[in-house]
Every structure is written in C-alpha cells, then in structure tokens.
FIMINU-330704 format. One line per field, with one value per residue: residue in one letter; x, y, z of N, C-alpha, C in turn. Coordinates in steps of 0.2 Angstrom, whole numbers, plus 5000, padded with zeros to 4 digits. Layout:
<nodes>
torlum = a ...
n_x = X ...
n_y = Y ...
n_z = Z ...
ca_x = X ...
ca_y = Y ...
ca_z = Z ...
c_x = X ...
c_y = Y ...
c_z = Z ...
</nodes>
This chain:
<nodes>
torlum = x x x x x x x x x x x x x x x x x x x x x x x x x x x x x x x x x x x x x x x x x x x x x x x x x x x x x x x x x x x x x x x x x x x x x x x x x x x x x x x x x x x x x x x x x x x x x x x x x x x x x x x x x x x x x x x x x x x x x x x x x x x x x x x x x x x x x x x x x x x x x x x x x x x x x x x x x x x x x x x x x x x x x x x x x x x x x x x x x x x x x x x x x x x x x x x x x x x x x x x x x x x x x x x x x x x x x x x x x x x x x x x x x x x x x x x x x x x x x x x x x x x x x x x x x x x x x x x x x x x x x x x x x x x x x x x x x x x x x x x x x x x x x x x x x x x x x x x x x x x x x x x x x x x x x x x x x x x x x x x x x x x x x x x x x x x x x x x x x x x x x x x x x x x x x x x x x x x x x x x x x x x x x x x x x x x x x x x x x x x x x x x x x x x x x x x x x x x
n_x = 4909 4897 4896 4890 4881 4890 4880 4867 4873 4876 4864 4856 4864 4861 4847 4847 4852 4843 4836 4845 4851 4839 4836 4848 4843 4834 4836 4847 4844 4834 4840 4850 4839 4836 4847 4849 4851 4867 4881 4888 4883 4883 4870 4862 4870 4872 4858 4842 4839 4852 4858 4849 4853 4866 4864 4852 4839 4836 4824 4814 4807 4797 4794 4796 4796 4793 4801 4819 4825 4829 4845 4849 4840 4843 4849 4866 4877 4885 4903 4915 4927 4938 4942 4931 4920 4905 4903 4897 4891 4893 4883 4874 4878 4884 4899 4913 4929 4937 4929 4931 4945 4945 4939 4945 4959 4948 4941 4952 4956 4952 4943 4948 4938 4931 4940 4944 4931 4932 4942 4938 4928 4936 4943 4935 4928 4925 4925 4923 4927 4940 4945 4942 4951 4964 4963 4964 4977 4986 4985 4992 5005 5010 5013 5015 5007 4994 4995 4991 4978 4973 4975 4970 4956 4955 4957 4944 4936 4937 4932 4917 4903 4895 4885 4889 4902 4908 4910 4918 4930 4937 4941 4949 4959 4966 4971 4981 4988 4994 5002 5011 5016 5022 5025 5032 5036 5036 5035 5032 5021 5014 5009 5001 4992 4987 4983 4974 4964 4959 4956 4945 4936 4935 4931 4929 4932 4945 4951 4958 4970 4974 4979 4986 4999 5001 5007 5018 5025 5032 5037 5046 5054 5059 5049 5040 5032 5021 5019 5013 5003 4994 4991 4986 4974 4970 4967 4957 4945 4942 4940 4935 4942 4953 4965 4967 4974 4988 4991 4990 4999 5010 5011 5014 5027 5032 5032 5039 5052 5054 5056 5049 5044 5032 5020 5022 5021 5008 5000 5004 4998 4984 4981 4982 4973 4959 4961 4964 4967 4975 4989 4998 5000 5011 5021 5019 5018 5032 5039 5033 5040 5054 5053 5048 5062 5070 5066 5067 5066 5067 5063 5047 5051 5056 5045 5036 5043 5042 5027 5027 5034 5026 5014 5017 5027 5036 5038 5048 5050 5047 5061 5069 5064 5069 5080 5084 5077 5088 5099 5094 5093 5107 5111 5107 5114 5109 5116 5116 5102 5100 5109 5101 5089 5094 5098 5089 5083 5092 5087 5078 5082 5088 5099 5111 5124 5126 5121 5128 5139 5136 5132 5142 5150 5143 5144 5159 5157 5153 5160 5171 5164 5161 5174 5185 5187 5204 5216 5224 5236 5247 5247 5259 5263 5257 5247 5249 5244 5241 5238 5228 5237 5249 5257 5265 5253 5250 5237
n_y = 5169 5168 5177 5177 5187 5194 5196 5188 5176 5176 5178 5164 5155 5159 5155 5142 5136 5140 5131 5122 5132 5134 5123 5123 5129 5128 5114 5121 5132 5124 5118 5127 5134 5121 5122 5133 5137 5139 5143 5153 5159 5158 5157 5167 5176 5174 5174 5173 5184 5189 5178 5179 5189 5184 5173 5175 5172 5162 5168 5165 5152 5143 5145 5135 5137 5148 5160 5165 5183 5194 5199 5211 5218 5212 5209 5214 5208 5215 5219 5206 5199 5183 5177 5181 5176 5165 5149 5133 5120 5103 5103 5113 5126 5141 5146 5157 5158 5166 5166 5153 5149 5157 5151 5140 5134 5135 5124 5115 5115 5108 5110 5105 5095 5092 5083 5073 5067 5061 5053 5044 5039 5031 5022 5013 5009 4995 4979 4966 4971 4972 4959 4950 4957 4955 4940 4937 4944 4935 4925 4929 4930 4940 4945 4955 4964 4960 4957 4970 4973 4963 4966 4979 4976 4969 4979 4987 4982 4979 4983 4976 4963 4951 4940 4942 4949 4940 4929 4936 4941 4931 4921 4932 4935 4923 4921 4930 4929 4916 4920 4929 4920 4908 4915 4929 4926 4933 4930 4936 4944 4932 4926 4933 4934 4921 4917 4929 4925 4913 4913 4923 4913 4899 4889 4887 4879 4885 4887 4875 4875 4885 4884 4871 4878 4887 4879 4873 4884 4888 4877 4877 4889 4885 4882 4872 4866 4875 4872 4858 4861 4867 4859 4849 4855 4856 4843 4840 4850 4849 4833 4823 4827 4825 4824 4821 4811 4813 4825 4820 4809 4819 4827 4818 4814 4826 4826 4815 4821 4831 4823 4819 4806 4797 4805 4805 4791 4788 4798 4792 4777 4783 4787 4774 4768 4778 4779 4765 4764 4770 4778 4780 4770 4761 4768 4774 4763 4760 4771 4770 4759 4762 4774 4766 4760 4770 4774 4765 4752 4738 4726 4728 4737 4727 4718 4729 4728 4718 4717 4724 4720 4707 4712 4719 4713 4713 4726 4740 4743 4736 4729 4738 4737 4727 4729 4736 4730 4720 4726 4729 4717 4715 4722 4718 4706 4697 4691 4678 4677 4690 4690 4680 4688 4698 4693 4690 4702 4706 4702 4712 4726 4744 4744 4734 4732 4739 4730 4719 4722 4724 4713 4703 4711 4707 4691 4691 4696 4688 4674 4678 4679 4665 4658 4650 4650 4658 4647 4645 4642 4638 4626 4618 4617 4610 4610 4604 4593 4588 4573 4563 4552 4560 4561 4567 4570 4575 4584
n_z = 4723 4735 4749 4767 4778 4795 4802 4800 4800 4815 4820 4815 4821 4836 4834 4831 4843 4855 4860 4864 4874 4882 4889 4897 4905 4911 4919 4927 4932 4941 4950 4957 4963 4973 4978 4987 5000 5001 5011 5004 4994 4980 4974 4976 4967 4957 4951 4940 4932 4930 4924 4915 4907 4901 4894 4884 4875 4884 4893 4890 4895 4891 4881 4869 4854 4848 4836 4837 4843 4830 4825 4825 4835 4847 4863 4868 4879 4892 4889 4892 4900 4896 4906 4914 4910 4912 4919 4915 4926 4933 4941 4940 4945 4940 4938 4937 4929 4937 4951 4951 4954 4965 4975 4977 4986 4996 4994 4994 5007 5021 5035 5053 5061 5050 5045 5057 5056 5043 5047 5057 5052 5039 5049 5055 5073 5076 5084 5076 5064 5064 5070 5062 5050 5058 5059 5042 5041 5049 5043 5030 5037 5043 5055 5066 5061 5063 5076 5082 5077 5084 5097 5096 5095 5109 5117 5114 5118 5131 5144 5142 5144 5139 5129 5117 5116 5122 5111 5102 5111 5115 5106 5099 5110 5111 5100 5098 5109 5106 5094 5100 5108 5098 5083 5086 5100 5111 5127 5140 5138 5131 5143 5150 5142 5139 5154 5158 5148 5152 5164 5163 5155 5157 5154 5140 5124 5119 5131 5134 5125 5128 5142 5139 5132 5142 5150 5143 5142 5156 5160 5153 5156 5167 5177 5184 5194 5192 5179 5182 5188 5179 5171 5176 5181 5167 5166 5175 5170 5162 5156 5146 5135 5121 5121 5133 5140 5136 5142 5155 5157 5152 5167 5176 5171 5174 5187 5193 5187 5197 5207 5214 5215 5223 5218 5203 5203 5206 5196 5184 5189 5188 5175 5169 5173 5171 5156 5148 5135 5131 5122 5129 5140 5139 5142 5153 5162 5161 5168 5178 5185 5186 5193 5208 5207 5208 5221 5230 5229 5226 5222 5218 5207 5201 5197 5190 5179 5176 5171 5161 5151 5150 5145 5133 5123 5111 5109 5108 5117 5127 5127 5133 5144 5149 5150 5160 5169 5170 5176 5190 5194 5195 5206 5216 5214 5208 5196 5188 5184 5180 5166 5160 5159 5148 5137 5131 5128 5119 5107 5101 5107 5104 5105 5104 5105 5117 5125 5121 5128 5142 5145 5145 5155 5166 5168 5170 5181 5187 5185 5194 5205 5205 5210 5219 5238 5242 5246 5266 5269 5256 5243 5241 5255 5264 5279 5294 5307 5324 5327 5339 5347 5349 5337 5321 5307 5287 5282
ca_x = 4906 4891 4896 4885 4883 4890 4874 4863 4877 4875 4855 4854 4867 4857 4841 4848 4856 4840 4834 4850 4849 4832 4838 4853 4841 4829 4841 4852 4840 4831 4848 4852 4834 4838 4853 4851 4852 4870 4881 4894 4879 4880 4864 4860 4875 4871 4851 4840 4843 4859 4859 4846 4859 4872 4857 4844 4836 4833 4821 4805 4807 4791 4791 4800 4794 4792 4808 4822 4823 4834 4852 4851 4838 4845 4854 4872 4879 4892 4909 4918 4936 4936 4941 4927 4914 4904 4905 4890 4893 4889 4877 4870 4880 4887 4905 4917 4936 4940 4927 4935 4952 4944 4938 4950 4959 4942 4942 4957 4959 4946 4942 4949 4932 4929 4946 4942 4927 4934 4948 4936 4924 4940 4946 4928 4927 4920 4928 4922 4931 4946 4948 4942 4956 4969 4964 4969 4984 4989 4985 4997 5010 5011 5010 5016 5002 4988 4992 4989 4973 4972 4977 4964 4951 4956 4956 4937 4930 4940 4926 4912 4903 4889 4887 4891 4907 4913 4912 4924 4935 4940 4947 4955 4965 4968 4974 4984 4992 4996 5006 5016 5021 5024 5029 5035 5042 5035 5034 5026 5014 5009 5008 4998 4984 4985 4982 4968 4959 4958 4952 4940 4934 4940 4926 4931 4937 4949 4956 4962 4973 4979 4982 4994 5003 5005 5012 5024 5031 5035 5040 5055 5057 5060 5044 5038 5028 5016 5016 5011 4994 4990 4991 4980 4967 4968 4963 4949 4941 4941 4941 4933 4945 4952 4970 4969 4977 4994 4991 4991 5007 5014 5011 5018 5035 5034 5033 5045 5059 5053 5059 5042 5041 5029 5016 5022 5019 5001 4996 5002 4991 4978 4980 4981 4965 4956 4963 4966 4965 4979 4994 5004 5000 5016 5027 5015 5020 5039 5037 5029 5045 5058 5052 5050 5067 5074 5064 5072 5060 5070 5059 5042 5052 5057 5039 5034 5047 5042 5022 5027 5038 5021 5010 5018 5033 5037 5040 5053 5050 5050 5067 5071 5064 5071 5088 5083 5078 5093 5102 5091 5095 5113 5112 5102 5119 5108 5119 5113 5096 5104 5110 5096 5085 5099 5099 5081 5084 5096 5084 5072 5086 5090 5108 5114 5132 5127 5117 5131 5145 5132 5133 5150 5154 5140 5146 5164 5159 5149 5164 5173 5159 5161 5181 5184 5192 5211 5217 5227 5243 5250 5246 5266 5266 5252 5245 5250 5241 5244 5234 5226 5241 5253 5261 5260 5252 5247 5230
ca_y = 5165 5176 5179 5178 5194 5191 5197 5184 5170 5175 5173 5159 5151 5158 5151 5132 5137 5142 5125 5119 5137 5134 5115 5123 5136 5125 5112 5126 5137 5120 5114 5133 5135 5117 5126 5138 5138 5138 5150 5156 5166 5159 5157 5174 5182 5171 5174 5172 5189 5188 5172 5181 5194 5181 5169 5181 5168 5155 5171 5163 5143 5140 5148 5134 5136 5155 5162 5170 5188 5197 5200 5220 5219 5207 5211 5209 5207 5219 5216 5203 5195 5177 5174 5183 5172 5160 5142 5130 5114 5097 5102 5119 5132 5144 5150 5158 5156 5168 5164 5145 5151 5161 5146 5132 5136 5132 5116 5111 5115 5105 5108 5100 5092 5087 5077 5069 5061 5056 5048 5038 5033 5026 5019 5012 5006 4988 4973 4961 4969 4972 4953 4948 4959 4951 4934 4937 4946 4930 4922 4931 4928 4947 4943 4962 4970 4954 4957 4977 4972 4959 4972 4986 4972 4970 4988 4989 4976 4978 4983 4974 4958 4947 4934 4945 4950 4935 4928 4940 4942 4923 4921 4938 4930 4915 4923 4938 4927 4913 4926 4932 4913 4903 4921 4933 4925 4939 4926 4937 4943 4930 4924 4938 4934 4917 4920 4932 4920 4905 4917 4923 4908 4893 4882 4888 4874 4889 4888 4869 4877 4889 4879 4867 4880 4889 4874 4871 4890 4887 4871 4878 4894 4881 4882 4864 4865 4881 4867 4854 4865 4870 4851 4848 4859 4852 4834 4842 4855 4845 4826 4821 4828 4819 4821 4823 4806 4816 4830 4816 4808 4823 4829 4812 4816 4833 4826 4813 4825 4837 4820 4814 4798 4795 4807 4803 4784 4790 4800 4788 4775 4784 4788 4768 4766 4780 4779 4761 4762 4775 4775 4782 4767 4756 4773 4776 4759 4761 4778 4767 4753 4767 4777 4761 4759 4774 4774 4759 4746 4733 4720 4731 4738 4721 4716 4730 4730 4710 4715 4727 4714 4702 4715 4723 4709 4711 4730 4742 4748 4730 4727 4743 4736 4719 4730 4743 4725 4718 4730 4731 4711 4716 4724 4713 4701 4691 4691 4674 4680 4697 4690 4677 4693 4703 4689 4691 4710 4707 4702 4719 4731 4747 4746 4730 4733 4740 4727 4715 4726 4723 4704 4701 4712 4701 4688 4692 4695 4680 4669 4680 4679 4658 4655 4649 4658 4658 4644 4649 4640 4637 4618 4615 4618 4605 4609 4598 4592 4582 4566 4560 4550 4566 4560 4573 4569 4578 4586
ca_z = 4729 4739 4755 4771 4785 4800 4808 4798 4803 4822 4819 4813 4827 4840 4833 4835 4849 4857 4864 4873 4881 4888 4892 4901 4910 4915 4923 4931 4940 4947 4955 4960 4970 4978 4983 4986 5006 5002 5014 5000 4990 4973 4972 4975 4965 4950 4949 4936 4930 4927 4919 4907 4903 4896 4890 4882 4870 4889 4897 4892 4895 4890 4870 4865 4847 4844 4834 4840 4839 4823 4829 4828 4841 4853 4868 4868 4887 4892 4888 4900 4896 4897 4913 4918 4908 4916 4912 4918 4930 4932 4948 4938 4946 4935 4941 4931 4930 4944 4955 4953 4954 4971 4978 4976 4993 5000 4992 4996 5015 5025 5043 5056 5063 5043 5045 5061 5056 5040 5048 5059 5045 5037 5050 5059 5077 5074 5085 5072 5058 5069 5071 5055 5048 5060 5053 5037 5040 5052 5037 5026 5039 5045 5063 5069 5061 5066 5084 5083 5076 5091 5104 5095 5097 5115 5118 5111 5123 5138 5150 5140 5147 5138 5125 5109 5117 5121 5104 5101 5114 5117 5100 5101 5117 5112 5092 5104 5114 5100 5090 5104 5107 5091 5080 5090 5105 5117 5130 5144 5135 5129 5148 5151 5140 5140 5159 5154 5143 5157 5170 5162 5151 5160 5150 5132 5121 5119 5137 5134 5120 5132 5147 5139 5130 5146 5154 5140 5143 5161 5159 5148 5161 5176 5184 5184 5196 5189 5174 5182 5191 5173 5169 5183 5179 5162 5168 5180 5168 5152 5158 5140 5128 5116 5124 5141 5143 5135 5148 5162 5157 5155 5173 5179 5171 5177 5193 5190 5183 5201 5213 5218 5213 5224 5215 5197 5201 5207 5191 5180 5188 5187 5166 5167 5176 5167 5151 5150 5128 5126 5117 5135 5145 5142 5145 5163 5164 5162 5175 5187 5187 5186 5199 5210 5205 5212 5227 5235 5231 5218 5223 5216 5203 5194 5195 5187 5172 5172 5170 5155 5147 5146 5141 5127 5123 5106 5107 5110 5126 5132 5126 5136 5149 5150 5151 5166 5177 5171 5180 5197 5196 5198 5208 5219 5215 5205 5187 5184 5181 5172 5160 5157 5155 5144 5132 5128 5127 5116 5102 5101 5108 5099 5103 5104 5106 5124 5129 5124 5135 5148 5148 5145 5161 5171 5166 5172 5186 5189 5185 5198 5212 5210 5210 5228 5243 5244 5256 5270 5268 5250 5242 5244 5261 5267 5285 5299 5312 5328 5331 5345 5350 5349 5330 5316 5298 5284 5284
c_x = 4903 4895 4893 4887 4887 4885 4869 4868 4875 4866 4854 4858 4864 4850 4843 4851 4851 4838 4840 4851 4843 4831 4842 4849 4837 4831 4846 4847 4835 4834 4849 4846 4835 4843 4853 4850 4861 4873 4885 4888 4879 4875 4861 4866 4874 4862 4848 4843 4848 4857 4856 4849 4863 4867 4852 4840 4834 4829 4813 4808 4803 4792 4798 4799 4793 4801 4813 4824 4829 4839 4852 4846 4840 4850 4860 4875 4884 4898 4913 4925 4934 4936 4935 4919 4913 4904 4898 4893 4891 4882 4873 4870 4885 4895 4909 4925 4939 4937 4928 4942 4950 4942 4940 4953 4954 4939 4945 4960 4952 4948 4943 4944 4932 4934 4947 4938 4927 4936 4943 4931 4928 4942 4939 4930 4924 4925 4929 4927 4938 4948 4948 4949 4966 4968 4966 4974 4990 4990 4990 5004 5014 5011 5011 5008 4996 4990 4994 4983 4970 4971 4971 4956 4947 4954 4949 4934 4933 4936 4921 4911 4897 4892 4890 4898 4913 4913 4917 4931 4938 4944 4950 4960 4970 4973 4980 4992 4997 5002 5012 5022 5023 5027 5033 5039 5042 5031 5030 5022 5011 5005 5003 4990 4980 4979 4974 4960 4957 4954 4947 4934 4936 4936 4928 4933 4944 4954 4960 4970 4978 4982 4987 4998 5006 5010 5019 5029 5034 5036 5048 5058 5061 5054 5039 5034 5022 5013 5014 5003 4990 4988 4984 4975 4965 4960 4956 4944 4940 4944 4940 4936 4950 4961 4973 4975 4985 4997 4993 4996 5011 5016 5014 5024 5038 5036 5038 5052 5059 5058 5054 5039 5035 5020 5017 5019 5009 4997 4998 5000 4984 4978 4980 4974 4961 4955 4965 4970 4970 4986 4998 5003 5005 5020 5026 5020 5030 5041 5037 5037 5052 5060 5051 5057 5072 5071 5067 5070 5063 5066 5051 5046 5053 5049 5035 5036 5043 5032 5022 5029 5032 5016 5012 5028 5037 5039 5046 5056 5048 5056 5071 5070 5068 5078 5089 5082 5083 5100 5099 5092 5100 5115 5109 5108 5115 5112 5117 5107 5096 5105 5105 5092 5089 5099 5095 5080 5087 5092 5081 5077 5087 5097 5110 5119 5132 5127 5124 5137 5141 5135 5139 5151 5149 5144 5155 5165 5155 5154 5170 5172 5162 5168 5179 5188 5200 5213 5222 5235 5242 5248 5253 5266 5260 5251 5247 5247 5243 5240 5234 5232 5250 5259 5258 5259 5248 5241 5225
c_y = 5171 5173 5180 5184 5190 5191 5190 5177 5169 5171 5167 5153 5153 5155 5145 5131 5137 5136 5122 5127 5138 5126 5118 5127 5132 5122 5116 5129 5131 5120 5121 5136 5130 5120 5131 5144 5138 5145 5155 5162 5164 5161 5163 5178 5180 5169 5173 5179 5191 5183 5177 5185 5192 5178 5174 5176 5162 5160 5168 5154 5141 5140 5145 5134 5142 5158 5167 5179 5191 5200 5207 5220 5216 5210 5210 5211 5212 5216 5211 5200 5188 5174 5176 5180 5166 5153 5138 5121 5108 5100 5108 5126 5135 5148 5151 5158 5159 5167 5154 5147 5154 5155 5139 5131 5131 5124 5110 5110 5111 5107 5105 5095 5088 5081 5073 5061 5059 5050 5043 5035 5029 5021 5015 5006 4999 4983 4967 4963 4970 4963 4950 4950 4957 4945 4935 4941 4941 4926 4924 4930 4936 4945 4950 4965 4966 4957 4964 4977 4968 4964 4978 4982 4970 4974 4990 4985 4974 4979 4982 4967 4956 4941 4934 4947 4944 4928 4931 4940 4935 4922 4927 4936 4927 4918 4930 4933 4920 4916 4927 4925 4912 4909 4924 4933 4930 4936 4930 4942 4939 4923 4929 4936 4928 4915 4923 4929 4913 4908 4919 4919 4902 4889 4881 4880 4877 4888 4878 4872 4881 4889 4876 4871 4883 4886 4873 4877 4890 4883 4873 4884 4890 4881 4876 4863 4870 4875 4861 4855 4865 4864 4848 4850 4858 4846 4834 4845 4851 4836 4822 4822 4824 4818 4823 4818 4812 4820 4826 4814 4815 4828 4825 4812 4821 4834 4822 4817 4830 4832 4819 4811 4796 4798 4805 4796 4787 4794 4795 4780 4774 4787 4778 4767 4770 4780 4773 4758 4768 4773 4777 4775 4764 4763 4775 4769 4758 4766 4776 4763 4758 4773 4771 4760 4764 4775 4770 4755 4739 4729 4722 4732 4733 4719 4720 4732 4722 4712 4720 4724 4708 4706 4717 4720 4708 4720 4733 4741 4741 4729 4733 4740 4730 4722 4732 4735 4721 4722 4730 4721 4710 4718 4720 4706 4694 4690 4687 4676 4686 4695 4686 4683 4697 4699 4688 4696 4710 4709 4709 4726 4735 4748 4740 4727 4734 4735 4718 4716 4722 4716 4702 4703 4708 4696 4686 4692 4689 4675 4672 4677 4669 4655 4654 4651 4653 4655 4648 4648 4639 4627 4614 4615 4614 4606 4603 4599 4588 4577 4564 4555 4554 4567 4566 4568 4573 4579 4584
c_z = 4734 4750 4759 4777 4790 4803 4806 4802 4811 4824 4821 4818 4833 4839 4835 4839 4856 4862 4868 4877 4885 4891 4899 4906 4915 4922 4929 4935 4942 4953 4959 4963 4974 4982 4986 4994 5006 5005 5008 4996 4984 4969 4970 4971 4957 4950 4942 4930 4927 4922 4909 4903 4899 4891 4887 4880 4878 4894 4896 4891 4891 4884 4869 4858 4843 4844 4838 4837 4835 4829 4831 4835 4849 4856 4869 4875 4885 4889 4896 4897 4899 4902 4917 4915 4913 4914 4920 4921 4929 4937 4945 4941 4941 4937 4936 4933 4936 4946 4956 4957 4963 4979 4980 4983 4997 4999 4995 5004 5017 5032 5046 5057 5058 5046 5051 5057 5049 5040 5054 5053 5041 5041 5058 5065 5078 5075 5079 5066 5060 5068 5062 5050 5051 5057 5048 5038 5045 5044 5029 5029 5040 5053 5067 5067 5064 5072 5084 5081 5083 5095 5103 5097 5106 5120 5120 5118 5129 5143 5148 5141 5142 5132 5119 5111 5117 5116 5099 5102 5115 5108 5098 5104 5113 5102 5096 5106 5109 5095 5094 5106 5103 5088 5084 5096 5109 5121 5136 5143 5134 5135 5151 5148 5140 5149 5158 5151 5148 5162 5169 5159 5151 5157 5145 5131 5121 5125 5137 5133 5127 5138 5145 5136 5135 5150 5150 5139 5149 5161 5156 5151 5164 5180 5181 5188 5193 5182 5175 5184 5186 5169 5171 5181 5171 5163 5172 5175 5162 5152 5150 5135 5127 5117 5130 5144 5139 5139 5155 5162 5157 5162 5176 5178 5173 5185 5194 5191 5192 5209 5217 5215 5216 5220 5208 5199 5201 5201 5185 5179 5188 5178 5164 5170 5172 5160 5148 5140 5124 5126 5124 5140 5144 5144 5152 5165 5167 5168 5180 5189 5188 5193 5208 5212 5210 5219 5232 5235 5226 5218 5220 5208 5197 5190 5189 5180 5169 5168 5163 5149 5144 5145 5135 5125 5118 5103 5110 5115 5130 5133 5132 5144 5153 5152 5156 5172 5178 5177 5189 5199 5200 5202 5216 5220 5212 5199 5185 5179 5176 5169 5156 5151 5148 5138 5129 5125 5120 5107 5096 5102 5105 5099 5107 5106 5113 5128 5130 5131 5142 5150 5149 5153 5167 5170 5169 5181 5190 5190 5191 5205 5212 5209 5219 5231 5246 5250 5260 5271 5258 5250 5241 5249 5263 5275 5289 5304 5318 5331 5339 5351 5351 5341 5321 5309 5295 5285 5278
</nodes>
C-alpha cells in the first residue's frame, strides 16, 4: 500500500479548505469593522493582520480561484497551545479560550444601572396592565395578590385627573374596595375606597355598587343612620335604576328598627307612590300598619292591615296580617271581631298552631268578659225589703 506525504496531505486540505477561509474572512472582518467602536479593543487586538497569520490561504479575498501555495512554502503561524488558539463566533469576533475564560466575570456581573432598568422593563409602569393583571388574578381567586395590583394601580393615578384616568381609576376602586369586602374582610379599607370612589365619582354606575355596600357595612357596625344617608343619596342620584325601589324599602326599615315611625311610614309611602309596580309594595304596606300600630293609633292601624288584606288577599303577608289586627282588636276589647279575623288567618297562616292558641285564649276570655257580675247577697239568702205599708216581702 503507497503511502501519502504528510506535506502533500496538508496541501491538498488546505486547498479545499481555502474557500470557507475566505467565507470566514470575509464575514469576520465585516462584523469586526461594524464593531469596531467597541471599548474592550478586540477589534484592534484581532486585526486583519493577525487573522492573516493564522488564515494565510484568506489574505487575498478576492483570488477565489487561483491555487493554494505548496506546503514548503507557506507560512506556518508561530507555535500557540490550544488554549491560546482562537476560535471564530457567531458575531465574527475571534476570541481564544483565555481571552473567554478572561472575560466571563464581565459577562456575568452586570452594572447596577444595567439591573435597574431591566428590572423596570420587566416590571413596566402601565396602569392598564396593572388592572388588567389584577382581573385575572381576581379571576383565579388570588385576591391578596389582585389587590396589590389594585393598590399599584392606585398608587400610579393618584394625582392624575381626565377622561383616560378615570376609566381606570373607577374600576380600580370599586375592584380595590370589593376585595377588601367580600374576600378579605378588611372592612376599613374597604370604607376608605369605597368612600373615595363616591366622592370622587358620584354619577358612576359604579358608585350605586358602592353606595349600598357601604350602607350594608355600617348597618352591621351599628351605624343606621350613616346607612340610611347612603340609602338616601342612592334614591336622589340614581332615581331610575332598576332597584332603587329595594334601597327605599330598605331605608324605611332602617328607620323603623331606629324608632321613627313616623319617617319609616313616610319612605314607605313614597316607594308606594313612586314605585307603585314593585315587588316591596305589600311589605311598605305591612311597615306602614305596624308602625301605626306602635305609635298609638289602633284605629289607623286596623285600616291599614284591612287595606293589605284586600289588595293582596290570598297571600302570605295577608294571613300575617289578619293576625297582627287581630291582636290590635284585642286589645281594642273587641275579641268578637278577633277572632272573626283569626279564623280567616287561619286558612293561609304559616303556623297555624299559633293562630289556633290565639283564638282559643280570645275566646276564653270573651266567655269571661260575658258571665255576669256577682250578686250581692247569695240566692239562699233572698234580699228583703220593706213595703210601703212597713210589712217585709221578698225581693
């Protein structure tokens, strides 16, 4: 078997080697002139020059087609150990293994400043995707992290005023203050924004929302009256929505439960006058006769349990009623009529057992009230008299 030189072997591998080293040269020293404002100095420490000492066969670019020259002639680069060969990049700088090894460090440590304004680019000032981001993590049922997006939201638009704001900042609020209520139960907070949210934006649709929730937080503190204001300003700011008549009842019991009968009756006949088609009007109307009732008027009172009994005569809340004037009859010392009514009640009542105890004890005492009053002598001992002629006969 003929055996080939080494020197012929090298040849012939730098011949077809020739063209990706004048690919590589070309590419490289483009990228390393664009660069070649860089402050580290590659550019200058790895020139052409050099390169042409490792590369020989990529000095002339141009002569892609004239042969490479015989191996005795050609240049063979000083001696270098491997770590000090250079190796060729994606960007077309040439570094060699120590000069990687030397720069890694630099790599790896970044600038404060750099780390700054990454960490805002990651984490971008932008109300809109702050909310947006709290909706869906309301939506996953995070509620701690949603309102720190709330509150960042907040934060951003705190002393900002116009139209793009508060398309913002109103569902912010009112998504802020919602969270702190129903999830979290961080009641004065969520007095705080709701508050916030009214004061600032008392037309909103938003501020309804937030009006009757803040009535139904003070309502469960003790402040009944702070919930009935908030009620109030409901039925004034928002006369058309679609359940203000439940607001007005509700303010009529508020006032009710507060001992002023005479304002509860007053609100709930005016949810009967303006409201005339809602589902609250026979319970305004039980209100009205109850309060009546306690006031001192039994004679007003009856009538107005008798005009609920023939408007709506075949429901509950008649039968309830029929019970409540049975009682103001009795008390009246009418029983007959009591028990008439109770025995109509009886019908419809939901607890029937009562209504009988009731009657049985009118009843009792009706048969009481007409026994007749204890003579004055005994019916053995018969009264005597003495006649016009001074003779005595029984009486």
């Amino acid at each position: 078997m003929r055996r080939t030189k080494p020197s012929a072997l090298i040849s012939s591998v730098g011949a077809s080697a020739a063209p990706i080293s004048r690919t590589i040269w070309r590419y490289g020293a483009s990228l390393t002139a664009a660069m070649g404002a860089r402050r580290n100095g590659l550019s200058k420490l790895y020139g052409p020059s050099r390169i042409a000492s490792f590369y020989p066969n990529a000095l002339r670019a141009g002569e892609a087609s004239q042969p490479a020259p015989p191996a005795r002639a050609r240049r063979r680069p000083p001696s270098r150990s491997i770590a000090e060969r250079p190796r060729v990049l994606g960007c077309g700088l040439l570094l060699s293994k120590r000069d990687r090894a030397m720069n890694r460090p630099m790599r790896r440590k970044l600038p404060p400043l750099l780390v700054l304004l990454l960490a805002l680019s990651a984490c971008p000032a932008d109300p809109a995707t702050h909310l947006e981001k709290a909706r869906e993590l309301s939506f996953q049922r995070q509620p701690e992290e949603a309102l720190r997006e709330y509150e960042e939201v907040l934060s951003l638009l705190a002393k900002k005023d116009g139209s793009k704001t508060r398309v913002l900042l109103v569902p912010a609020l009112k998504g802020a203050a919602d969270l702190c209520y129903l999830e979290l139960k961080k009641l004065q907070r969520a007095v705080e924004l709701y508050q916030t949210l009214v004061r600032r934006f008392p037309d909103v649709p938003e501020a309804l929302d937030a009006r009757a929730n803040l009535a139904d937080i003070l309502r469960s503190a003790g402040d009944r009256r702070g919930a009935v204001a908030e009620l109030s300003s409901i039925v004034q700011s928002f006369p058309d929505a679609p359940e203000v008549d439940r607001f007005l009842y509700s303010a009529a019991k508020d006032y009710f439960e507060l001992g002023d009968y005479n304002q509860a009756i007053v609100e709930a006949r005016a949810l009967q006058r303006r409201y005339s088609e809602s589902i609250h009007v026979a319970d305004s109307q039980m209100l009205i006769a109850t309060a009546l009732s306690l006031q001192g008027d039994p004679e007003k009172a009856i009538e107005a349990y008798a005009e609920l009994v023939d408007r709506w005569p075949d429901s509950e809340l008649a039968s309830r009623a029929r019970f409540e004037q049975a009682k103001v009859l009795a008390d009246l010392e009418r029983e007959g009529e009591a028990v008439e009514v109770l025995v109509e009640a009886l019908r419809t009542h939901p607890s029937p057992k009562a209504v009988q105890l009731e009657i049985a004890r009118l009843r009792k005492r009706l048969a009481v009230r007409r026994l007749p009053e204890k003579p004055a002598q005994s019916a053995f001992w018969p009264s005597w008299r003495l006649n016009a002629g001074g003779q005595t006969k029984p009486n």
